[in-house]
Structures are given as C-alpha cells and as structure tokens.
NUVO-768147 format. One line per field, with one value per residue (C-alpha): y, z, x; residue number from 1; residue in three letters. Coordinates in Angstrom, 3 decimals, always signed. Each point is the difference from the previous one (the first is absolute). Layout:
BEGIN
y	c(Y / ...)
z	c(Z / ...)
x	c(X / ...)
seq	c(NUM / ...)
type	c(ala / ...)
This chain:
BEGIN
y	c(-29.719 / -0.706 / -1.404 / +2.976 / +2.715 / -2.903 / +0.218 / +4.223 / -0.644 / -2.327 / +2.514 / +3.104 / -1.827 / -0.960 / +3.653 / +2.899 / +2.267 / -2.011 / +2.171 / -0.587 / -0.905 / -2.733 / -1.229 / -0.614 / -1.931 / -1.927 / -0.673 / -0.687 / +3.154 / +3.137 / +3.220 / +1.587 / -3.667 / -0.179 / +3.523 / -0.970 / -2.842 / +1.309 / +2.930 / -2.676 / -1.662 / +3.294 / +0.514 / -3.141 / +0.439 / -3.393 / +2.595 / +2.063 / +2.197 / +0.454 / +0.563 / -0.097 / -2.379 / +1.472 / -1.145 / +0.600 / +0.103 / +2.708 / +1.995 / -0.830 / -2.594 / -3.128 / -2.025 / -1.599 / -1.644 / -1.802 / +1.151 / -2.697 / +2.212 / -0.887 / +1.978 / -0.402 / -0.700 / -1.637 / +1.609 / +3.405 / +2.024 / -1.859 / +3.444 / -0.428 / +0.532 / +3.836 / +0.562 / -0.855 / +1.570 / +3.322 / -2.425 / +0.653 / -2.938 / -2.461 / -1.117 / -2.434 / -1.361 / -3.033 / -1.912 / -3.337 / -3.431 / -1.904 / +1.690 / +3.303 / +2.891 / +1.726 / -0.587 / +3.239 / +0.853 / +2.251 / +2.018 / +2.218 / +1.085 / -2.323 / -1.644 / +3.116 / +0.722 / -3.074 / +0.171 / +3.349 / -1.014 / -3.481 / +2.488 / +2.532 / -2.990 / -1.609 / +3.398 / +1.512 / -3.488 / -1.815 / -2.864 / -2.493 / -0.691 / -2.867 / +1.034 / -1.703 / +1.968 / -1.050 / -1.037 / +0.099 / +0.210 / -2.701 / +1.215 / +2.398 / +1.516 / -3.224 / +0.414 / -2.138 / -2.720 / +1.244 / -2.669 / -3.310 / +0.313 / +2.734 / +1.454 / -2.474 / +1.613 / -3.021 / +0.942 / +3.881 / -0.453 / -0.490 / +3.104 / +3.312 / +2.563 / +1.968 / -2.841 / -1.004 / +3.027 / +0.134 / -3.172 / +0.605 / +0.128)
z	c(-4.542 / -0.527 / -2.824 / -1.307 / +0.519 / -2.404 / -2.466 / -0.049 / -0.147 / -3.074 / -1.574 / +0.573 / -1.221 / -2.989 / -0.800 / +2.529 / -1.681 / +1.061 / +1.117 / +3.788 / -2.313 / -1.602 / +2.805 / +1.737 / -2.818 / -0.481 / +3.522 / +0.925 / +3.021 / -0.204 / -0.791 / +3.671 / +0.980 / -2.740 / +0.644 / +3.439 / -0.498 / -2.582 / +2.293 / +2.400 / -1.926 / -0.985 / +3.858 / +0.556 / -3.132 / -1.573 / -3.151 / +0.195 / -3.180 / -3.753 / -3.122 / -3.153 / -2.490 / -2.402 / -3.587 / +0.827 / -4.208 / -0.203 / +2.766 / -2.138 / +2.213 / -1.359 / +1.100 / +2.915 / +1.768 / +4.018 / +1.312 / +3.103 / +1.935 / +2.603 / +2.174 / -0.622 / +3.841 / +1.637 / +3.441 / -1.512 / +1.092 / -1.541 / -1.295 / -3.614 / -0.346 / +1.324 / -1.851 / -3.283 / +1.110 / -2.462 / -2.788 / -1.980 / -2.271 / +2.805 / +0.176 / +2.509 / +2.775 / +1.674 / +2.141 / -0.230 / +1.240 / -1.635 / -1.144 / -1.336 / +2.792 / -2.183 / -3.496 / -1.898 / -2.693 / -2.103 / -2.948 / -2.470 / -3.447 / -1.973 / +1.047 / +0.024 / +2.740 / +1.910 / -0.181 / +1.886 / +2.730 / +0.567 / +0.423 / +2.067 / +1.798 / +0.761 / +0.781 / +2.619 / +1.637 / -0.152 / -1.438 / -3.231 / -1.977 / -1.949 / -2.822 / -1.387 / -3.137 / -0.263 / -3.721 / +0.121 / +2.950 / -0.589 / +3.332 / +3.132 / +2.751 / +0.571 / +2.678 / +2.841 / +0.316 / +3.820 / -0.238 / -0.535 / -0.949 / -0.446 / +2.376 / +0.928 / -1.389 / +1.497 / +3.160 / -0.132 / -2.044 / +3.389 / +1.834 / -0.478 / -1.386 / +3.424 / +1.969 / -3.023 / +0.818 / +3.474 / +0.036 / +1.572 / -2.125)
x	c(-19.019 / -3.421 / -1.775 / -1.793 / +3.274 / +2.107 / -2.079 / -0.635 / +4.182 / -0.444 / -2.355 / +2.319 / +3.240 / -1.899 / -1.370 / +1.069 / -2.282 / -3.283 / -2.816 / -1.595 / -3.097 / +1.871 / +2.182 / -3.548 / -1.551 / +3.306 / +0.080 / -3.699 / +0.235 / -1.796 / +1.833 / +0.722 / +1.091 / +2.680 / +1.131 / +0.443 / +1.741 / +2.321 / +0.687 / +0.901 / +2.473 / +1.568 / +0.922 / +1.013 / +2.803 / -2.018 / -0.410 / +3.267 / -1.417 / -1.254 / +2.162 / -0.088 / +1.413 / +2.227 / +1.734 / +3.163 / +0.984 / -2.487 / +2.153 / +3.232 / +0.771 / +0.198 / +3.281 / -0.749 / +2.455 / +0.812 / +3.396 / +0.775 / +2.955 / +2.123 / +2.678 / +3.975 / +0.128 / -2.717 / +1.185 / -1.424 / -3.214 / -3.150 / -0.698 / -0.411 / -4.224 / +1.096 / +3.127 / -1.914 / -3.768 / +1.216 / +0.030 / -3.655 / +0.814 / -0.056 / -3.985 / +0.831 / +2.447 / -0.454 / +2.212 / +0.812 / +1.356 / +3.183 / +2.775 / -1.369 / -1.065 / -2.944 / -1.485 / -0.815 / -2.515 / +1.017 / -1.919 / +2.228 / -0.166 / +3.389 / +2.539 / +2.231 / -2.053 / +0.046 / +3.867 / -0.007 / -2.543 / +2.281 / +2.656 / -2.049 / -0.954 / +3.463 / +1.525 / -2.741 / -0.249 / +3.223 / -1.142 / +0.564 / -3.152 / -1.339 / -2.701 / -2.704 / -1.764 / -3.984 / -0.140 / -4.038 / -2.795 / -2.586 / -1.772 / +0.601 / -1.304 / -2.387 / -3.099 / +1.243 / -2.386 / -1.387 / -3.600 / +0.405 / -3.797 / -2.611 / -1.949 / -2.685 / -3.269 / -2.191 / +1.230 / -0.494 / -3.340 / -2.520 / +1.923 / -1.350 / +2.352 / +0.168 / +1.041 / +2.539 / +1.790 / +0.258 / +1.911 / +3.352 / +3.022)
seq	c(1 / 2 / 3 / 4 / 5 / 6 / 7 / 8 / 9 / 10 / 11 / 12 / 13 / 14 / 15 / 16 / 17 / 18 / 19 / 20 / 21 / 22 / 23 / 24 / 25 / 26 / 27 / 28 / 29 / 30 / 31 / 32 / 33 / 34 / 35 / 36 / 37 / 38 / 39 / 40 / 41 / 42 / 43 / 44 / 45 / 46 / 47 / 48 / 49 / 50 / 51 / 52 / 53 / 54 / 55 / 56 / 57 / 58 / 59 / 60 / 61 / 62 / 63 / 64 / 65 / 66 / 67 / 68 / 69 / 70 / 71 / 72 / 73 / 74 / 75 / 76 / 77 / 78 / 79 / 80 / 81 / 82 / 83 / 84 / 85 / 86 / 87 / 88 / 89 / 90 / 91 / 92 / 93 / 94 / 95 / 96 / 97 / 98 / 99 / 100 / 101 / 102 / 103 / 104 / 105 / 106 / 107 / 108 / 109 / 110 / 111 / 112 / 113 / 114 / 115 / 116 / 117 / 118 / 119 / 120 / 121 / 122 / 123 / 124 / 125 / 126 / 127 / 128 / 129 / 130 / 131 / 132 / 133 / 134 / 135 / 136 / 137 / 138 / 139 / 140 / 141 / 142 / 143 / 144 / 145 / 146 / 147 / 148 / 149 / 150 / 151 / 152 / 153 / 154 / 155 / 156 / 157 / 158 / 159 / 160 / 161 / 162 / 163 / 164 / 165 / 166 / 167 / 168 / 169)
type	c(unk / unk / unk / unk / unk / unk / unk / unk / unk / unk / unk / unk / unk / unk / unk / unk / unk / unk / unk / unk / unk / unk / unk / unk / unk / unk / unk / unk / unk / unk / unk / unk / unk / unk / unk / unk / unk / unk / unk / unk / unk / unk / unk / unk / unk / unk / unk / unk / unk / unk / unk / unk / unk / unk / unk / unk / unk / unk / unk / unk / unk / unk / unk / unk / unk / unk / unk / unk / unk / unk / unk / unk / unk / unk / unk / unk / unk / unk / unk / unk / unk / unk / unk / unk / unk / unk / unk / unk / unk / unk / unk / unk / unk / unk / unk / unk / unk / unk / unk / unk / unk / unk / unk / unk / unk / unk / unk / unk / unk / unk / unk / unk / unk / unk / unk / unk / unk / unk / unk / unk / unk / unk / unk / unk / unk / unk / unk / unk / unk / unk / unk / unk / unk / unk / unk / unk / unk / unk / unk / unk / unk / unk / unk / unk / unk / unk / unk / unk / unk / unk / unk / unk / unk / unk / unk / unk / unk / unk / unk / unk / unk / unk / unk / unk / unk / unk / unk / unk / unk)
C-alpha cells in the first residue's frame, strides 16, 4: 500500500466521520484525489466500513467479559461460530491457537445474565467455557498503527494537486 492510501487509513481509523475537505488537508491531496482513493480502498476491502463507537454502560451493558470455549470432543464439527451466531450478546468470536478453539466477547447487563449466556453457550455448542470478567477498560478499539510516518509533505509540496491524484494506488 502506498504511502499516501496509509495515511488516508490512519486518518479514517482515527475519525471515520472526517469530511473529503479534511481528509485532503490532512493528507496534502485535493478533494476528487482523496475521494478516489478512498473509493479505492473501499473496493479493495482495505476499509471494510464505518461505525460508531458506543458506551456500552449507557446501553445497560456494562459487564464485559472473554469466554475461551472448547468442545467436549475435539473429533466434533468446528461449528461453534454458527451454532452460537443467534447469540446478540456475543460482540465477538475469534479463533485461536493453544488449547482453547475461540475466545468470545461478551456484553450483558449482570452476572445473572452472564450465567445464562455461559449456559446458552455450552448447551447450543457443546462446549466447556472458561470466563474472564473485564474489571475496567483503560483503552479499546485502538487505531492500528498503518504509517510508520506521515505522509511526506516535502515530497508532495513541488507536485501539483492534479498530478497528486492521479498517482496509482
């Protein structure tokens, strides 16, 4: 990825909500050459899409907690991501190396209902769980760091705008 397109990334992960206008200043490219590019990046699933950050306290949400699961027999379909997918209190599924299969993030209301989703959970999946409750969140969601520097301005700086954004990307 070029220069320029890892640092429109760096921009967008930092504030999804950033005008063409901006992006361009931020960027040093003219408006049609970011809105190009961007478009560009879109297609190419670089930026996969926007959302919104939410407080999950201020949706009644506030225990937090990673459920690491694993099946009673290993021999089993790996089919636990679809067997839980009807689960809206799962945010997120990955799966992972070592002993566990997939770690789960999972957002509910008390601990009276964390107890039924670990039981939804082992039931709908055959699996045992492990659970780890998030006491506090000093910091999530973190912009990847996609530049090791920023766009180099002294480089862009003798190239008209025009040319700028017909570079390929």
């Amino acid at each position: 990825m070029e220069e320029i397109d890892r640092a429109i990334v760096a921009a967008l992960t930092g504030d999804g909500r950033l005008s063409y206008t901006d992006l361009a200043e931020k960027v040093g490219l003219s408006v049609s050459a970011v809105h190009q590019r961007v478009r560009r990046l879109e297609q190419r699933g670089v930026i996969k899409g926007y959302a919104a950050r939410v407080s999950f306290e201020a949706l009644d949400l506030p225990l937090t907690a990673f459920v690491a699961i694993r099946p009673f027999d290993p021999s089993q379909p790996d089919d636990a991501p679809e067997r839980l997918a009807h689960l809206p209190e799962i945010d997120s599924c990955y799966s992972v190396a070592g002993e566990d299969f997939y770690l789960l993030l999972v957002r509910v209301a008390g601990p009276a209902d964390l107890e039924r989703v670990l039981q939804e959970i082992r039931t709908a999946a055959n699996v045992t769980t492990r659970t780890t409750v998030v006491l506090s969140t000093p910091y999530e969601n973190r912009p990847p760091k996609v530049s090791p520097e920023p766009v180099n301005q002294h480089r862009l700086r003798g190239i008209p705008a025009e040319s700028r954004g017909s570079q390929a990307g």
